[in-house]
C-alpha positions in Angstrom: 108.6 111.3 94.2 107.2 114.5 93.2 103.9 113.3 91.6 103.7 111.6 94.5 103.7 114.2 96.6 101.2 116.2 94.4 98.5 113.0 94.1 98.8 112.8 97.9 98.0 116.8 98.1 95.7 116.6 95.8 93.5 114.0 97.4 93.9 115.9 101.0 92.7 118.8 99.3 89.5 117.5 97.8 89.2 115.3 101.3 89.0 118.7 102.8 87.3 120.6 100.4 84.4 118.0 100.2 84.0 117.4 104.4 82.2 120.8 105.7 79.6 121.1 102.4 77.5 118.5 104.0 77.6 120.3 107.6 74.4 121.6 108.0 72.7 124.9 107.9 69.6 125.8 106.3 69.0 122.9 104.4 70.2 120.7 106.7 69.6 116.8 105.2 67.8 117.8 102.3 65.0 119.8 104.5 63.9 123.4 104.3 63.4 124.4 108.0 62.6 128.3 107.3 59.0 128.2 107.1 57.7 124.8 109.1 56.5 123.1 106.3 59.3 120.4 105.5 59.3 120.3 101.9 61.8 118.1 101.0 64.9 119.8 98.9 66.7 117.6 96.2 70.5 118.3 97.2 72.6 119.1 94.3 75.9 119.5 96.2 75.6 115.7 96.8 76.0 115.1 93.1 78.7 117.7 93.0 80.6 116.0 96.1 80.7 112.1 94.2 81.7 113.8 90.7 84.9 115.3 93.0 85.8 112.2 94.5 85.4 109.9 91.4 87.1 112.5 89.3 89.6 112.6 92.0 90.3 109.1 92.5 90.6 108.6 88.1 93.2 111.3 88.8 95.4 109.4 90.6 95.1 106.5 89.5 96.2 107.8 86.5 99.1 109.4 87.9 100.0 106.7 89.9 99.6 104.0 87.0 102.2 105.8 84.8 105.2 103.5 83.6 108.4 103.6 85.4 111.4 103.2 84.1 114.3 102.0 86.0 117.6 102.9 86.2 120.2 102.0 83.6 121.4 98.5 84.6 124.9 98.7 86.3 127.3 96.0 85.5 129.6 94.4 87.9 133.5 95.0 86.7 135.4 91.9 87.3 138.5 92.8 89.6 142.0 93.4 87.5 144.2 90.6 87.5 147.4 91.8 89.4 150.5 92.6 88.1 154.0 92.7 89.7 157.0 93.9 88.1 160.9 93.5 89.0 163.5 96.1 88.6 167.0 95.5 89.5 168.2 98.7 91.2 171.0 99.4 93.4 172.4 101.9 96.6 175.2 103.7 98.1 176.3 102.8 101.3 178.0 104.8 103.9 180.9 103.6 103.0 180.9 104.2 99.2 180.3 100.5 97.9 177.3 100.5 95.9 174.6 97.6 97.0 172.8 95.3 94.2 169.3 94.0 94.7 165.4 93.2 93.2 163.1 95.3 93.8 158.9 93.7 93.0 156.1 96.4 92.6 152.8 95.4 92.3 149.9 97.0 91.2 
């Protein structure tokens, strides 16, 4: 879950690194517009930009293609067969005599 979370930051991060380079200014699409002339200017940041996002996409696909190993298998336990037991056991009654009987316990 935690490379997870770090590919997917990683990836926003070059997304958003990568967006404003390309947003203009004096060189705006390749094109020197200080002096009139229009001389055309080969772009180097383009280069720099497609090196990012293939280097960034054989990143994570690397990090996401790592083998996963799944839990240790968890075995069903078949239930306990049940066993009852019988004790004989006796009681006093109010009025002294003692009471015989059979008691079952299970378990």
């Amino acid at each position: 879950m935690k490379s997870r979370t770090a590919v997917s930051l990683l990836i926003l991060s070059v997304l958003a690194l990568t967006t404003p380079a390309m947003a203009g200014g004096k060189y705006h699409r390749g094109y020197h517009h200080g002096h009139g002339h229009g001389h055309y200017k080969y772009n180097d940041d383009a280069i720099i930009i497609g090196a990012a996002i293939i280097g960034g996409s054989i990143l994570a696909s690397t990090l996401l293609s790592q083998p996963r190993y799944p839990y240790a298998p968890r075995y069903a336990v078949a239930p306990r067969a049940r066993v009852c037991e019988q004790d004989e056991v006796y009681r006093f009654l109010p009025d002294g005599r003692i009471q015989w009987g059979t008691r079952t316990r299970c378990y």
